[in-house]
Kinemage of the C-alpha trace (Angstrom):
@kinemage 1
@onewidth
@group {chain A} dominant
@subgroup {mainchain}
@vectorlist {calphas} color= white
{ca unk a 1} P 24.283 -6.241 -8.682
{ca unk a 2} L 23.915 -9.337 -10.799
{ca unk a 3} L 24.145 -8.879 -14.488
{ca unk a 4} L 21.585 -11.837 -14.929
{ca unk a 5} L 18.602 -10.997 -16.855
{ca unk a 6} L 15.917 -9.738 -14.970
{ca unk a 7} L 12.412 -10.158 -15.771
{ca unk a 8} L 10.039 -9.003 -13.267
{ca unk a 9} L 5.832 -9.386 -12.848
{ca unk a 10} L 4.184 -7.011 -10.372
{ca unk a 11} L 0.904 -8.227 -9.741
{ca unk a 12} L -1.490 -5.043 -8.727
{ca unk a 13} L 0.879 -2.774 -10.764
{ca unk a 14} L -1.733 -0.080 -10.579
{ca unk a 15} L -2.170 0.551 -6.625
{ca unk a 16} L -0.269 2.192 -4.271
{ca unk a 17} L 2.086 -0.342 -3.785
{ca unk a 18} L 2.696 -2.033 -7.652
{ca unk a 19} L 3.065 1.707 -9.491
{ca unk a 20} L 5.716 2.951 -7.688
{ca unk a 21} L 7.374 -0.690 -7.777
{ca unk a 22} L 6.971 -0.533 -11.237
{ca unk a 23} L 8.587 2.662 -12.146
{ca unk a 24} L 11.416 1.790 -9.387
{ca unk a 25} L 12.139 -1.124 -11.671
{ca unk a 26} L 12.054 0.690 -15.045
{ca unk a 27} L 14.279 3.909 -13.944
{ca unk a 28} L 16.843 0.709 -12.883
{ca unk a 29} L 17.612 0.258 -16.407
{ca unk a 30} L 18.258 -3.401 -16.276
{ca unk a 31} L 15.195 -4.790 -15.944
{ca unk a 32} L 11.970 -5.815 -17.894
{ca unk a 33} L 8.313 -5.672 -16.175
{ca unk a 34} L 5.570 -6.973 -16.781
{ca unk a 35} L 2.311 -5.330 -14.656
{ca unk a 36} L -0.957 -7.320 -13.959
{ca unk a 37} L -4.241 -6.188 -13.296
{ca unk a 38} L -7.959 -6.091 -13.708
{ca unk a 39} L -7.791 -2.878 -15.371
{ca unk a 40} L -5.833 -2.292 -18.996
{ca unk a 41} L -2.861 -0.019 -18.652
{ca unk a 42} L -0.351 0.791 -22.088
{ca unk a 43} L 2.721 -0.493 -22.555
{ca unk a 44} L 5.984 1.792 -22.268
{ca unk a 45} L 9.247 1.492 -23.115
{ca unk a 46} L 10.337 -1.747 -21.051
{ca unk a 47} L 6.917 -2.218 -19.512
{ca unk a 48} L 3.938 -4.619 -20.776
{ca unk a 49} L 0.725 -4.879 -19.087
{ca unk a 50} L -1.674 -7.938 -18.992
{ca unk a 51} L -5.211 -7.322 -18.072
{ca unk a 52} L -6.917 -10.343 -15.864
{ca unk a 53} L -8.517 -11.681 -13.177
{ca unk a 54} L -6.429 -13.791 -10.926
{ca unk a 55} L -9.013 -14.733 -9.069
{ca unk a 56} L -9.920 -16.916 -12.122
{ca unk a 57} L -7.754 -20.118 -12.125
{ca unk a 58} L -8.557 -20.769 -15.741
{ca unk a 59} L -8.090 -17.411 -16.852
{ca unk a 60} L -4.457 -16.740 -14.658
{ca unk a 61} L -3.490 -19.649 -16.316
{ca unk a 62} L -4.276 -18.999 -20.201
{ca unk a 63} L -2.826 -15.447 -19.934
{ca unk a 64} L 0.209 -16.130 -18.110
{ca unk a 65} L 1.491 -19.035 -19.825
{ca unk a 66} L 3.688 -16.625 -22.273
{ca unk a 67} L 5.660 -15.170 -19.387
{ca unk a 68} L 8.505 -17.870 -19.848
{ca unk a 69} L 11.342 -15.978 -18.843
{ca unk a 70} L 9.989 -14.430 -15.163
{ca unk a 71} L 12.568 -14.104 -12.428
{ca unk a 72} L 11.026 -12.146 -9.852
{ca unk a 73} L 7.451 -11.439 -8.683
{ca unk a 74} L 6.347 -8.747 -6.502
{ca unk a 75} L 2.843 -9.495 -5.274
{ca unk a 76} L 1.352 -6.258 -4.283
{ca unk a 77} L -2.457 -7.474 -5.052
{ca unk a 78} L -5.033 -6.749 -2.853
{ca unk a 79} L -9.084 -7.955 -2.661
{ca unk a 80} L -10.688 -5.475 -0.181
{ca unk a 81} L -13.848 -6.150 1.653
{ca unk a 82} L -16.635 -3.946 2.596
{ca unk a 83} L -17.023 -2.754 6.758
{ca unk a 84} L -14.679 -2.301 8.974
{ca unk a 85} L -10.708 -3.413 8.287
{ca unk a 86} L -11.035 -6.125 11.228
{ca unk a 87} L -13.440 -7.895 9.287
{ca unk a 88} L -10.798 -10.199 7.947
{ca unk a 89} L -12.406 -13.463 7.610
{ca unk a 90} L -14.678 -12.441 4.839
{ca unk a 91} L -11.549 -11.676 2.351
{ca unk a 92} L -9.184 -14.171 3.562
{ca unk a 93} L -9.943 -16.446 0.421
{ca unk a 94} L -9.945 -13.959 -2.351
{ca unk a 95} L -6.147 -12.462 -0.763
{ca unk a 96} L -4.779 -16.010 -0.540
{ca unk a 97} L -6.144 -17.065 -3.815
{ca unk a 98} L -4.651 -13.969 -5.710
{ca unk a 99} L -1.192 -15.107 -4.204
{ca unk a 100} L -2.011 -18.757 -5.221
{ca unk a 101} L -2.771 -18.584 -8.366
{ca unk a 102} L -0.855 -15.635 -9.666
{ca unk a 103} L 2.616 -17.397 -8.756
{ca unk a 104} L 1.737 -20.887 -9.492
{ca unk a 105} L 0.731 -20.005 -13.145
{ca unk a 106} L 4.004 -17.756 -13.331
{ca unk a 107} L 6.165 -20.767 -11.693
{ca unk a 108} L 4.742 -23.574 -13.935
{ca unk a 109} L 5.528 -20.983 -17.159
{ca unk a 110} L 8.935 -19.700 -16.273
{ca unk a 111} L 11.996 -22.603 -14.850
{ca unk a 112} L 13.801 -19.455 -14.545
{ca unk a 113} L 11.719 -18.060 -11.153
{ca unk a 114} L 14.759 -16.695 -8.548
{ca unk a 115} L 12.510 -14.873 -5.993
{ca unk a 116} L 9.134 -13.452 -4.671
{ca unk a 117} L 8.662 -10.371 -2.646
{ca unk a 118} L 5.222 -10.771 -0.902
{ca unk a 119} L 3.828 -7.657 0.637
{ca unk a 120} L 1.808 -7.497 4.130
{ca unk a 121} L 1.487 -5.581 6.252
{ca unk a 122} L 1.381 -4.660 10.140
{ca unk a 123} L -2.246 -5.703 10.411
{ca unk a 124} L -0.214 -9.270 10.788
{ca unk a 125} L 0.458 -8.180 14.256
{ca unk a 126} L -3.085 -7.025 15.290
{ca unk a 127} L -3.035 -3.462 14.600
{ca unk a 128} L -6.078 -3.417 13.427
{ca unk a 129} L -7.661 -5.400 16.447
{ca unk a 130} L -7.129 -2.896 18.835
{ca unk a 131} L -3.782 -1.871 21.926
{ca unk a 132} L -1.063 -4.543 21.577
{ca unk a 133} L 2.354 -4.772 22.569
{ca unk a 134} L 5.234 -2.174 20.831
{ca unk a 135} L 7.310 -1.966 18.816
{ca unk a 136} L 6.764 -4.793 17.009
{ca unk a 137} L 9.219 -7.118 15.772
{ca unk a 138} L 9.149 -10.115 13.023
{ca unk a 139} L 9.203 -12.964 15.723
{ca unk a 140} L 5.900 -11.905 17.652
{ca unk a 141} L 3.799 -14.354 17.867
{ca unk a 142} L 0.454 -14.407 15.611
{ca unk a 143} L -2.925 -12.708 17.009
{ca unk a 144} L -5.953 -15.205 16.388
{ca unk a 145} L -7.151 -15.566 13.055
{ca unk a 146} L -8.476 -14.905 10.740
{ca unk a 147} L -5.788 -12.863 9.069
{ca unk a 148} L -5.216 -13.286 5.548
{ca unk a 149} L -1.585 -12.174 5.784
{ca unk a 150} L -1.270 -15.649 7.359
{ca unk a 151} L -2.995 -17.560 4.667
{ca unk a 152} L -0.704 -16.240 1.928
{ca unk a 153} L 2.816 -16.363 4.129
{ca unk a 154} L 1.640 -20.048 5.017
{ca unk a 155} L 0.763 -20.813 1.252
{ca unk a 156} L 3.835 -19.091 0.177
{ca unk a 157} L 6.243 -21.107 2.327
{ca unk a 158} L 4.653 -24.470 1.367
{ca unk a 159} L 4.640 -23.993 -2.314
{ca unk a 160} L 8.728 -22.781 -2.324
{ca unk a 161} L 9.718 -25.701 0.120
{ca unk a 162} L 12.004 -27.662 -1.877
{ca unk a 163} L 11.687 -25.559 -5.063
{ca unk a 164} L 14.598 -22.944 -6.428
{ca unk a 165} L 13.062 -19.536 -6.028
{ca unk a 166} L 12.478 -18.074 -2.265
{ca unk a 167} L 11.079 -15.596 -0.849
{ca unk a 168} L 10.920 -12.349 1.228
{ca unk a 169} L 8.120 -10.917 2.956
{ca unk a 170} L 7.980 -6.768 3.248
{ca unk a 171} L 5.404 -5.259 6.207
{ca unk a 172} L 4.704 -1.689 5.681
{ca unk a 173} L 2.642 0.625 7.471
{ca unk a 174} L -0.172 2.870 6.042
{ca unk a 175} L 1.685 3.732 2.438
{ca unk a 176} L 1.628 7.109 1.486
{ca unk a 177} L 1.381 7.746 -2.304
{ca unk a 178} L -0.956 7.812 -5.034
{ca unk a 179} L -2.991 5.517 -7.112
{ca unk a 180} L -6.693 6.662 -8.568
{ca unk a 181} L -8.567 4.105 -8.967
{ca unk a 182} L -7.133 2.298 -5.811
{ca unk a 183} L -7.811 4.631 -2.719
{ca unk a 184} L -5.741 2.758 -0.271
{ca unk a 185} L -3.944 5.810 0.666
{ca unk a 186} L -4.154 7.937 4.075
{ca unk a 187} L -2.864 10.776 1.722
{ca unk a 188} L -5.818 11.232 -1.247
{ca unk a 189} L -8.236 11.143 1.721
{ca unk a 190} L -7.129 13.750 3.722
{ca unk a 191} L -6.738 15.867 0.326
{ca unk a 192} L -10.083 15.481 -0.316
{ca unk a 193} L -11.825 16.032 3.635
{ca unk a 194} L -9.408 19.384 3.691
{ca unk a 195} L -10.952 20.465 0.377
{ca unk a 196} L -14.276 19.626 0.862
{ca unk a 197} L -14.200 21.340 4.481
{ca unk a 198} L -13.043 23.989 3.408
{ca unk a 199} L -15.636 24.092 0.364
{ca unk a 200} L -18.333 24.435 3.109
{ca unk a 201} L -16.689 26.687 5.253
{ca unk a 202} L -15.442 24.665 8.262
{ca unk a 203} L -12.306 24.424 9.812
{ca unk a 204} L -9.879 21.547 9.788
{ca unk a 205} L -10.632 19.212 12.220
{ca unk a 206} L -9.265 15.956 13.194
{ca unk a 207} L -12.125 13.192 12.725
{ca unk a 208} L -10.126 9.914 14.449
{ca unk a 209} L -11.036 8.577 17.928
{ca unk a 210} L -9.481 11.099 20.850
{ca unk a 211} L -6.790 9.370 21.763
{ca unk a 212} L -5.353 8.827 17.745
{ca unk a 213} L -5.003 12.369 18.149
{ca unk a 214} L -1.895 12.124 20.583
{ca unk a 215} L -0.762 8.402 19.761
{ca unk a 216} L 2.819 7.343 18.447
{ca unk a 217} L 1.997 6.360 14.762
{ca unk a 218} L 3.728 5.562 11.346
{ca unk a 219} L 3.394 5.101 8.083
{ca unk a 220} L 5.691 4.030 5.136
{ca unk a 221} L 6.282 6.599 1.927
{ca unk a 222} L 5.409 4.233 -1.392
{ca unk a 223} L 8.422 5.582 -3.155
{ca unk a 224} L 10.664 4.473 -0.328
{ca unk a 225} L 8.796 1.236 -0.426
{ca unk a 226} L 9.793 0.683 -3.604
{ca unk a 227} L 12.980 1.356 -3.153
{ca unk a 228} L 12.983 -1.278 -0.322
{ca unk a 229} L 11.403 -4.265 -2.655
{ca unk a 230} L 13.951 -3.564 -5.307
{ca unk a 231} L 16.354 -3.889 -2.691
{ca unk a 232} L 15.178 -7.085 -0.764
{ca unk a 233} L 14.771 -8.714 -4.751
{ca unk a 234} L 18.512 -8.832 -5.338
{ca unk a 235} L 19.791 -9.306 -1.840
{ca unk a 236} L 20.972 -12.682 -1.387
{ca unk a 237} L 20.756 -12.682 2.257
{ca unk a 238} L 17.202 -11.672 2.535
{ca unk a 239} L 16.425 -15.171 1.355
{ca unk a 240} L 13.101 -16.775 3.351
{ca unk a 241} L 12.958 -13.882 5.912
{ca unk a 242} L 10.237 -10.990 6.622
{ca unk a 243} L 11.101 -7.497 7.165
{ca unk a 244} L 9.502 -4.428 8.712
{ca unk a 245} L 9.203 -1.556 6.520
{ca unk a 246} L 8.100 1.927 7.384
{ca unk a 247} L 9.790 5.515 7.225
{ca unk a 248} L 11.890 5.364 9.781
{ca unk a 249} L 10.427 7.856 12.403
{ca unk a 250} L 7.393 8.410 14.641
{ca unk a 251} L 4.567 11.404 14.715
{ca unk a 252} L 1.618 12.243 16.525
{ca unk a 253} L -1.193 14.072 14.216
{ca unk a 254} L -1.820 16.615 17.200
{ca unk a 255} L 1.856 17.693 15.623
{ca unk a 256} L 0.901 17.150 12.100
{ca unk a 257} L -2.714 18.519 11.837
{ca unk a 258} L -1.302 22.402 11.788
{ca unk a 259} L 1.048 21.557 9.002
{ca unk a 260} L -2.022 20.197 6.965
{ca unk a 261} L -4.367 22.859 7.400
{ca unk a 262} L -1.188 25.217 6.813
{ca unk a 263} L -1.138 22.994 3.032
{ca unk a 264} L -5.073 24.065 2.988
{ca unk a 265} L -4.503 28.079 4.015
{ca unk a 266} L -7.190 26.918 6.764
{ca unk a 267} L -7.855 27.403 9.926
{ca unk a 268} L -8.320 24.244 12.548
{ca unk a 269} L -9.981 23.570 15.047
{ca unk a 270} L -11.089 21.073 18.054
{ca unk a 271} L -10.853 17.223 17.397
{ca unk a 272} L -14.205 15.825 16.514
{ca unk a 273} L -14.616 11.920 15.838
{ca unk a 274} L -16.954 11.135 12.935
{ca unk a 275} L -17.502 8.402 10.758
{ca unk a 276} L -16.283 9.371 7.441
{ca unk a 277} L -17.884 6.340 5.641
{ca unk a 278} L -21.264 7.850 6.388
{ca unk a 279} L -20.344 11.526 6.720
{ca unk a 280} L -18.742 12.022 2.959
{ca unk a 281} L -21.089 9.499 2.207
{ca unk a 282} L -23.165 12.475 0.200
{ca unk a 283} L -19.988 14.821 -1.219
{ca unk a 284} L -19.821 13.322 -4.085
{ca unk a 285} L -21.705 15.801 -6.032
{ca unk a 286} L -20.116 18.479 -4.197
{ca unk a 287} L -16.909 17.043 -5.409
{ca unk a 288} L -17.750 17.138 -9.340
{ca unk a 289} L -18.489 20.762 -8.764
{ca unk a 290} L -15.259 21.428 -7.224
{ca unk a 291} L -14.044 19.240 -10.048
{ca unk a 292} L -15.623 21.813 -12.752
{ca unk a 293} L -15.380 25.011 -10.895
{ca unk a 294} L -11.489 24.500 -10.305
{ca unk a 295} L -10.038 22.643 -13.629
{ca unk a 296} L -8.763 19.535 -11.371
{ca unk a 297} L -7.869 16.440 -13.239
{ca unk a 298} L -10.752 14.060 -14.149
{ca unk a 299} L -11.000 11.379 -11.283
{ca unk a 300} L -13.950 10.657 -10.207
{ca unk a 301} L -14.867 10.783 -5.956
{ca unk a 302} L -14.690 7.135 -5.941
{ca unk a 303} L -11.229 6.978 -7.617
{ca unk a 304} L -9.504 9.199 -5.304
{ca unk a 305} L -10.169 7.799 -1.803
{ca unk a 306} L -11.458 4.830 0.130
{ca unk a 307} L -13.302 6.185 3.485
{ca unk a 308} L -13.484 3.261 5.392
{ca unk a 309} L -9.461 3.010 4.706
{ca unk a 310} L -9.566 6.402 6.332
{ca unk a 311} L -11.849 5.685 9.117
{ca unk a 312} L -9.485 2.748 10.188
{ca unk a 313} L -6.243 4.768 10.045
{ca unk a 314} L -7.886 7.891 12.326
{ca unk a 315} L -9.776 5.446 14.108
{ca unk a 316} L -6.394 3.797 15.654
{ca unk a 317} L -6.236 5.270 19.340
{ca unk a 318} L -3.160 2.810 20.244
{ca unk a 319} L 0.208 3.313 19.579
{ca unk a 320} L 1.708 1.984 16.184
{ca unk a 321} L 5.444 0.967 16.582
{ca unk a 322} L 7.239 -1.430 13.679
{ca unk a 323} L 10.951 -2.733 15.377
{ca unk a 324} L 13.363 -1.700 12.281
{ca unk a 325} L 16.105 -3.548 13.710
{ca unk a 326} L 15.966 -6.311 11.332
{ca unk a 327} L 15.884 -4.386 8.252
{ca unk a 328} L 18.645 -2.528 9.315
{ca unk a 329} L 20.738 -5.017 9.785
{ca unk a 330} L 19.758 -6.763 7.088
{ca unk a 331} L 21.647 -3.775 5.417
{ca unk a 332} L 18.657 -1.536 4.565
{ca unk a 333} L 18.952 2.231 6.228
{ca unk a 334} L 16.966 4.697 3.770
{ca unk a 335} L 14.524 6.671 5.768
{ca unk a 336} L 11.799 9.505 5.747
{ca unk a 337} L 11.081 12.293 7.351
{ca unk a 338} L 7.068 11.925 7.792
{ca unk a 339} L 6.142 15.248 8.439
{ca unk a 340} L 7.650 16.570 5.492
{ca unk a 341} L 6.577 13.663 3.351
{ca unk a 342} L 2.556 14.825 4.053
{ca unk a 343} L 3.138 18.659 3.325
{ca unk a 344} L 5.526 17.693 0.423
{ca unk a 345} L 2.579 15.194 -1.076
{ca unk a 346} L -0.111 17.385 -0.188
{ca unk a 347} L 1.625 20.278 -1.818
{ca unk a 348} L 2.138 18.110 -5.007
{ca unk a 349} L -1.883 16.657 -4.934
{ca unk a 350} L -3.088 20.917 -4.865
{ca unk a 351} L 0.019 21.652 -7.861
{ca unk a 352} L -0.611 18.682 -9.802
{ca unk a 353} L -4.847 19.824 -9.705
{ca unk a 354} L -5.633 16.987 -8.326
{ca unk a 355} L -7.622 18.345 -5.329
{ca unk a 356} L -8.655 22.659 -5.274
């Protein structure tokens, strides 16, 4: 480990991704963070936060120019759009201008800059497009744009040619963890369908498309993501290269769906493909009275899940296979077990009172 001082900015430290980088960092001991956001956050021991909006040249600019001593950035921002996740070209801007200006204002501040860990994801491949060719490995070629994963990569490689940071690009799969306020995980929403089902009386059924009940799928833990960004920051020989990250295994939900509703104390039944964008579309008044009538924390419906995010993930009727090869070799071998990782999480979301 290098006993050079490390300074680190995670830009989105609030989702699902920057959090759990964030707190990765801090238990470390050797490093300082600084998190960026829209939202305000409080400092902690080790940890400042810097509210503003990146996609804001001006702004980025003015409030980052203090950050003199940065040597690593972990860009884990995201700009969703509204529909369905293949309608890419709509947000491919905003995502490549978040990049853009977040690590040109931190590069023209801090000399110091060693490295930036950019986070995609597998919808570079097409996942999200519909069947394509498994497992998928770092050299596949590109599906047709647009794809913002391949505006930022492209930007990123132009801006550090020639410069004396680099770079390494992380693609998870479907991260599993929790961030209110940021719903971009699989795990809050199907907390929150299993407790509103069961608030009405139904059984646990699977909403996806009939054949993501039986396809191979994966996902990637965010804690074990985390793990894997530290990781790929202070390996030299990850230099300029992108990696494949997920937990290390495969599941169907045909095999899974029991073990949820077992989480739930419910009963399941048949498959039944619905949209949840439109069919939770009204629960959000339900939800404040489960809210009240069960003591669970104060987030609001909105801050605890993202159902279009949900419709996409159960919506997925082809297999999803990431190659781990590279990373492996690469010297990274931590993995998951999936199944346990849901009931585990799920256990923790009805514990912690954040869902009945």
């Amino acid at each position: 480990m290098s006993t050079q001082p490390k300074k680190a900015v995670v830009v989105g430290a609030l989702g699902v991704i920057g959090r759990y980088i964030v707190d990765r960092l801090l238990a470390a001991g050797d490093w300082q963070v600084v998190g960026l956001s829209r939202r305000e956050a409080p400092a902690r021991r080790g940890y400042t936060h810097v509210s503003v909006d990146l996609l804001d040249p001006a702004q980025c600019t003015e409030r980052l120019a203090p950050l003199t001593d940065i040597t690593h950035v972990f860009f884990a921002g995201f700009q969703p759009a509204t529909g369905k996740a293949s309608g890419f070209a709509s947000n491919v801007g905003p995502n490549r201008d978040l990049l853009a200006n977040s690590v040109s204002a931190i590069e023209a501040a801090s000399p110091g800059l060693r490295r930036v860990v950019l986070i995609t994801g597998t919808k570079y491949y097409g996942t999200h497009l519909g069947p394509l060719r498994t497992p998928f490995r770092e050299s596949d070629p590109r599906h047709m744009p647009p794809d913002y994963y391949f505006d930022q990569i492209d930007w990123l490689t132009g801006r550090q040619h020639g410069k004396p940071w680099d770079w390494v690009e992380l693609r998870p799969q479907t991260l599993c963890g929790f961030a209110p306020g940021t719903a971009m995980s699989i795990v809050p929403a199907i907390a929150v369908y299993a407790s509103i089902s069961k608030a009405l009386g139904l059984p646990l059924r699977f909403p996806g498309a009939s054949g993501g009940w039986t396809n191979l799928y994966q996902v990637t833990e965010s804690e074990l993501f985390a793990r894997a960004a530290h990781w790929a920051a202070e390996t030299p020989h990850c230099s300029n290269e992108a990696y494949n990250l997920t937990n290390g295994d495969l599941f169907r939900w045909c095999n899974l769906w029991p073990k949820i509703a077992a989480v739930f104390d419910m009963p399941m039944a048949e498959p039944q493909q619905i949209s949840l964008t439109e069919q939770m579309a009204d629960k959000g008044e339900l939800w404040s009275s489960l809210r009240e009538r069960h003591g669970l924390q104060p987030y609001t419906y909105e801050e605890l899940v993202a159902w279009p995010f949900a419709d996409y993930v159960f919506g997925t009727s082809w297999d999803v296979i990431s190659n781990l090869t590279k990373l492996r070799q690469a010297g990274f071998h931590e993995v998951v077990d999936t199944e346990q990782m849901f009931v585990e999480q799920l256990t923790r979301f009805r514990r912690e009172k954040i869902v009945p």
